[in-house]
C-alpha positions as CSV (number, residue, x, y, z in Angstrom):
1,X,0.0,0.0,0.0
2,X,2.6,2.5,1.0
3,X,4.2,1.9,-2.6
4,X,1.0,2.8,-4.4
5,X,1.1,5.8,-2.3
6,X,4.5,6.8,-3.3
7,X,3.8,6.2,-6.7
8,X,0.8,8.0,-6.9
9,X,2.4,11.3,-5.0
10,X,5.6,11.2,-7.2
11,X,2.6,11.7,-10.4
12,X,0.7,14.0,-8.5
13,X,3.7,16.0,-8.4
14,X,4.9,15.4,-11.6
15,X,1.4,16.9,-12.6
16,X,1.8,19.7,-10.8
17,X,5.1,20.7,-12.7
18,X,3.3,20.0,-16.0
19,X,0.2,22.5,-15.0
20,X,2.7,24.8,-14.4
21,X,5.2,24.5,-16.8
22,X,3.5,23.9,-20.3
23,X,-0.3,24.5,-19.2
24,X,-2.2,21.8,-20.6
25,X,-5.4,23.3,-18.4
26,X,-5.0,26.9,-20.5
27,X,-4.8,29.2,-17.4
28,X,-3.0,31.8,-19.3
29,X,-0.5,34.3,-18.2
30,X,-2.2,36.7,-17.2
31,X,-2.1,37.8,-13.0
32,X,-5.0,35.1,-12.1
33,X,-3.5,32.5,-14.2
34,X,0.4,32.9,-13.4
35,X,-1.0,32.8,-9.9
36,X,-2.6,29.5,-10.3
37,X,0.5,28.3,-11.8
38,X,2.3,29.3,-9.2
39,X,0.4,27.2,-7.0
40,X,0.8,23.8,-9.7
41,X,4.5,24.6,-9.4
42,X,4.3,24.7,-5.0
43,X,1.4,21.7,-5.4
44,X,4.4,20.1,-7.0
45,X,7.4,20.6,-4.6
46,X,4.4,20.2,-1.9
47,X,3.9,16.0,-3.1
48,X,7.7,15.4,-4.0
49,X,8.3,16.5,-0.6
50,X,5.4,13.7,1.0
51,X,6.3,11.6,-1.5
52,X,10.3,11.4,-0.3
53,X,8.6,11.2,3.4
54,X,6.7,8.2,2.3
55,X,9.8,6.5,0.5
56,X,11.8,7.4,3.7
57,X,9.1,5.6,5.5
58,X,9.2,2.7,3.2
59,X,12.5,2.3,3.3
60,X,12.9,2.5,7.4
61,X,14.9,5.6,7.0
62,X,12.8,8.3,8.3
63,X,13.2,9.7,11.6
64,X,10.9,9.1,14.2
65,X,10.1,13.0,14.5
66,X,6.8,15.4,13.8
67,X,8.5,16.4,10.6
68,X,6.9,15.7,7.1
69,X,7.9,16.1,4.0
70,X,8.1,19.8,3.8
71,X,9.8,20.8,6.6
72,X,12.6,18.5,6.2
73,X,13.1,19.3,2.7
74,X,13.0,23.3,3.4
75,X,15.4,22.3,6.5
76,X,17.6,21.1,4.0
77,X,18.1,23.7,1.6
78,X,18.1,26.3,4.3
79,X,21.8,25.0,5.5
80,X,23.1,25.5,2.2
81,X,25.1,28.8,1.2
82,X,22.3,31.6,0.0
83,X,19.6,29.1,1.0
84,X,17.4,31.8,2.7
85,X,16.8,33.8,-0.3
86,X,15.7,29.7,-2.1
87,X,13.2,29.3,1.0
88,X,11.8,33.5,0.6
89,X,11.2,32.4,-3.0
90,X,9.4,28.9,-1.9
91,X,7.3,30.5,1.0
92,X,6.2,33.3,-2.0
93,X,5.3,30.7,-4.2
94,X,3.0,28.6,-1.3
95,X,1.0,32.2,-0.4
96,X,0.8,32.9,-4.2
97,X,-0.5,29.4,-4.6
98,X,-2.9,29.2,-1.5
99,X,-4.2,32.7,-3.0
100,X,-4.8,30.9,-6.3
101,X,-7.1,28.2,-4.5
102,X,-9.2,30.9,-2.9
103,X,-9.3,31.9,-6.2
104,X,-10.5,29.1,-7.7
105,X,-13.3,28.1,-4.7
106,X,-14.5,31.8,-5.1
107,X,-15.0,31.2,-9.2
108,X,-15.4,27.1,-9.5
109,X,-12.9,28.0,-12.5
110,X,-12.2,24.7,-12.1
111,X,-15.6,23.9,-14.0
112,X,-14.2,23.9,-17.6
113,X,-11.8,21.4,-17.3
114,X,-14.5,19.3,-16.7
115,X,-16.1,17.1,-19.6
116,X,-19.6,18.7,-18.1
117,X,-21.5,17.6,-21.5
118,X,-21.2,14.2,-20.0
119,X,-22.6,14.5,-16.3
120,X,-26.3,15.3,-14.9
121,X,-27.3,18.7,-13.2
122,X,-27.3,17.1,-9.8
123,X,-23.6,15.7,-10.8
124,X,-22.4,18.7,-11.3
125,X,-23.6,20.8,-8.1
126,X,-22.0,18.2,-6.3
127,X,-18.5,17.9,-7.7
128,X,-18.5,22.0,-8.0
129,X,-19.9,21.9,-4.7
130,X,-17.1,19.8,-3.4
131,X,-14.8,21.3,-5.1
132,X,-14.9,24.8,-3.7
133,X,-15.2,23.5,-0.8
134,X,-11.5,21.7,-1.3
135,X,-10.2,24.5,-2.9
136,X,-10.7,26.8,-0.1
137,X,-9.2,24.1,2.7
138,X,-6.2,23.9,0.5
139,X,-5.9,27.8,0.3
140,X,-5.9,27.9,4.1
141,X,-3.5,25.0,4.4
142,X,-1.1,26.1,1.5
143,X,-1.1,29.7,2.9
144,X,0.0,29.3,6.4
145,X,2.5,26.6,5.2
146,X,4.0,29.2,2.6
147,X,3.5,32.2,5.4
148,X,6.2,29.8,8.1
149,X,8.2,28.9,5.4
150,X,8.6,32.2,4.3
151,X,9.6,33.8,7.9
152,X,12.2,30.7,8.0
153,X,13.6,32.3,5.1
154,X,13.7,35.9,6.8
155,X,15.1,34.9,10.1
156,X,17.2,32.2,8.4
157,X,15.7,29.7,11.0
158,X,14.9,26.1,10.4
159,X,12.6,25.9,13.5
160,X,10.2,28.5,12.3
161,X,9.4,26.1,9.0
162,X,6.0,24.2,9.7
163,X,5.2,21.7,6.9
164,X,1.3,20.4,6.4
165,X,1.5,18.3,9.9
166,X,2.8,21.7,11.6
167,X,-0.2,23.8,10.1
168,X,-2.8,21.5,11.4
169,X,-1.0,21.6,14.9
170,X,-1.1,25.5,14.4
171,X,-4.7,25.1,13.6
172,X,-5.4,23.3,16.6
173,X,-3.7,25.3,18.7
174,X,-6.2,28.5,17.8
175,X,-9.2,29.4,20.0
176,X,-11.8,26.7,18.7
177,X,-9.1,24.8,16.7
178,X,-10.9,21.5,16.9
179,X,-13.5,23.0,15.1
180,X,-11.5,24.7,12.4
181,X,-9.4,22.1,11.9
182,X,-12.0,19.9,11.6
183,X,-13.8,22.3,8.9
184,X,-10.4,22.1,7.4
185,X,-10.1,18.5,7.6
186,X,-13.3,17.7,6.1
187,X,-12.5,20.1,3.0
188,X,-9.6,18.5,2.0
189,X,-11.8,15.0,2.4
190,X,-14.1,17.0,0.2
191,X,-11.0,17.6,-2.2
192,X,-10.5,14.0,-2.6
193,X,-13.9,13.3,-3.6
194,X,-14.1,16.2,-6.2
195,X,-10.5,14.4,-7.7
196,X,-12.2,11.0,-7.8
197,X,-15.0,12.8,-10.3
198,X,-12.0,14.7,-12.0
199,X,-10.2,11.7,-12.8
200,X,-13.4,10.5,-14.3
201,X,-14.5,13.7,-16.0
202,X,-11.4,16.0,-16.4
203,X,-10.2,17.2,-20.3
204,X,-7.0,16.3,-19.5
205,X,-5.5,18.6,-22.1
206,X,-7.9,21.5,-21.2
207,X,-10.9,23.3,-22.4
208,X,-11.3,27.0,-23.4
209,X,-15.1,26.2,-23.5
C-alpha cells in the first residue's frame, strides 16, 4: 500500500510541474492564471516532498520525528550557502498558490476542465460543490504553510518552517481549533472526492469552453 502511495504522490507532483510549466489546463498568463501556476508549481514541490517522506518511510529511514515532508526538505536547503533567499522564494510561491485556491473556490474556475457535456445537473452541483469547498481548505492550508516557510527564510531559522503536519497543529492550537481544523479537515476529504470525479470527467489537455 505504501508503494502505491508513493507512486501516486511522485505523479501527482509530476502533474503539478506540467500544469505549471506547459499548461495543458489553459490558465494563461495573465495575473489570475500565473498565480494559479504558481500554486501547480508549489502543489508540485508540496507531493515530492510527502512523497520522499513516504519513501523514507518505506525504506525505514525516516526519523521518528513530527516532521513531514516539507519541513525536512525546506530544513535542508536552508543549510546551504544563500539558501534563505531559495526558501523567501518557496514560502512566495505557497502564499501565491494558496491565493490561487481561494481563487479558484470563489469562481469554481475549475468547471471547464471538466467534460460537463457528459454529467447530470445534480452531478455537477456536487462535484462543484465539493470542489470549492477543497479548494478553499487547501488555500488555508497552502497559505499558512508558505506564510512559516517564508519567515524561515527571513530569520534564516529552520525551527520556524512548519510543513502540512505543523499547520494543522497551528490550527489546533487557535481558540476553537478543533472545530477549524475539523472544517479544514473535512474540506480537504471533500477535495479527494471532487478528484475521484476529476479523474473520471477531467479534459485532460484543457478546455477553453
Amino acid at each position: 500500500m505504501l508503494i502505491v502511495f508513493v507512486v501516486g504522490l511522485a505523479a501527482y507532483s509530476l502533474w503539478g510541474f506540467v500544469r505549471a510549466i506547459f499548461d495543458p489546463l489553459h490558465r494563461g498568463a495573465d495575473a489570475p492564471g500565473i498565480a494559479e501556476r504558481l500554486g501547480f508549481a508549489w502543489s508540485g514541490v508540496a507531493y515530492a516532498g510527502l512523497a520522499l517522506f513516504a519513501l523514507e518511510l518505506l525504506m525505514g529511514t525516516a526519523r521518528q520525528s513530527s516532521q513531514d515532508g516539507t519541513e525536512s526538505t525546506i530544513t535542508k536547503i536552508l543549510a546551504h550557502p544563500a539558501g534563505e533567499w531559495a526558501v523567501l522564494a518557496i514560502g512566495l510561491v505557497s502564499i501565491a498558490g494558496g491565493i490561487s485556491q481561494f481563487f479558484e473556490a470563489f469562481t469554481a474556475r475549475f468547471k471547464k476542465d471538466l467534460k460537463r457535456e457528459e454529467m447530470t445537473k445534480a452531478e455537477e452541483d456536487f462535484v462543484f460543490g465539493l470542489g470549492r469547498v477543497g479548494y478553499l481548505a487547501r488555500g488555508i492550508t497552502f497559505t499558512l504553510v508558505g506564510w512559516f516557510v517564508f519567515q524561515a527564510g527571513m530569520q534564516h531559522d529552520a525551527s520556524k518552517v512548519k510543513g502540512f503536519s505543523g499547520t494543522f497543529m497551528f490550527l489546533l492550537g487557535q481558540p476553537y481549533g478543533h472545530v477549524l481544523l475539523g472544517l479544514v479537515a473535512l474540506g480537504f476529504i471533500a477535495l479527494g472526492v471532487h478528484s475521484f470525479a476529476a479523474a473520471r470527467w477531467m479534459r485532460l489537455l484543457g478546455s477553453r469552453q
